[in-house]
N, C-alpha and C positions, 0 to 999 in steps of 0.2 A: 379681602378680595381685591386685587391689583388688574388693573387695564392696562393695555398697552397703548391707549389712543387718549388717556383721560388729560383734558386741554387744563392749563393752570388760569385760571380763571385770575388770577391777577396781572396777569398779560394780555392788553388788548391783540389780539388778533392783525391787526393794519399793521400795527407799530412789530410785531413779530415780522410780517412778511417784509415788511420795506428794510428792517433791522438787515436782514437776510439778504437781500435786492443790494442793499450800498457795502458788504463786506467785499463786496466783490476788488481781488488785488492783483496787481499786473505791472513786470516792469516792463516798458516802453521804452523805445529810443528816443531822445527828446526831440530829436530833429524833425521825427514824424509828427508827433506828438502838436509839434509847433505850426508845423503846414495843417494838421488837420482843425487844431484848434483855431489859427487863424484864421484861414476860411468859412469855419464856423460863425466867427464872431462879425465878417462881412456879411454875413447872409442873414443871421438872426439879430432881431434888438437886442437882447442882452446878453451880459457875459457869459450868466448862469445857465442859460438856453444853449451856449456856446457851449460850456463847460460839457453839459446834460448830452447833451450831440455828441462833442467827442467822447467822452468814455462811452457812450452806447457805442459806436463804431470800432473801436477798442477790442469793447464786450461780444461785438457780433465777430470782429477776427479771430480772438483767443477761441471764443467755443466753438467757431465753425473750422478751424485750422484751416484758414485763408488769410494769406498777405494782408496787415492792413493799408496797405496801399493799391493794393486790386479794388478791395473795398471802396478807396477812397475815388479812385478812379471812375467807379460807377456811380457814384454821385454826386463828382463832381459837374456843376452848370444845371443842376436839376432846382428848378424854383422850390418853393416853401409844401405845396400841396404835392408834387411829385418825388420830392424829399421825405416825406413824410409818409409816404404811402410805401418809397423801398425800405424805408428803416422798420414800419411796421412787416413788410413781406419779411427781412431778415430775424426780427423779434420774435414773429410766430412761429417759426424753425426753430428756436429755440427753448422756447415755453412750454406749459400745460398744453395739453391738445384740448382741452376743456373751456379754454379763454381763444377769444384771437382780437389783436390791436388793430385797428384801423377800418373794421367793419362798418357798414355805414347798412347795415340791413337789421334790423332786431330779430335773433331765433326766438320763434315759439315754442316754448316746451312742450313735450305732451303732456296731457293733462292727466292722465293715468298715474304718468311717474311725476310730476311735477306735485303732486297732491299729496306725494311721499316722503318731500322734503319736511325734515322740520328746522326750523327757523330758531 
């Protein structure tokens, strides 16, 4: 008897989705690339925050088919907390409708269905 949904249990689950999350491939003009990454790297402490910045902005052009330079144009001069708050509005356009980034309220489940989950 075959499922169609049966998880292989020698795959953590995290390391699947994040596996999935960084295949992500994109050629880029470098000149952009350069502007956006630099800016990045004057705004954030590290490089890697830098790096993580720009391919999200990248990632939110390719999937939304918008310039990334419209993109960049709207956040550019935006501080750390209002930087982070448009990348999360971009992110959640793009994701599960099930998840949302940047939420600062916690959903309560109902308890009906929530008692259905199993763990």
């Amino acid at each position: 008897m075959s499922t169609v949904n049966a998880p292989n249990s020698k795959i953590d689950q995290t390391v699947k989705i994040f596996d999935t999350f960084y295949l992500f491939e994109a050629i880029v003009p470098a000149m952009e690339y350069e502007v956006i990454y630099s800016y990045f790297q004057s705004v954030m402490g590290t490089t890697q925050a830098a790096a993580n910045f720009t391919v999200t902005v990248f990632r939110i052009a390719q999937e939304s088919q918008t310039p990334v330079m419209a993109i960049f144009e709207q956040i550019k001069g935006l501080d750390q907390p209002q930087l982070s708050l448009t990348l999360a509005y971009y992110l959640n356009g793009l994701q599960s409708l099930s998840t949302l980034l940047g939420i600062d309220a916690v959903a309560t489940p109902n308890y009906y269905a929530a008692r259905n989950v199993v763990v």
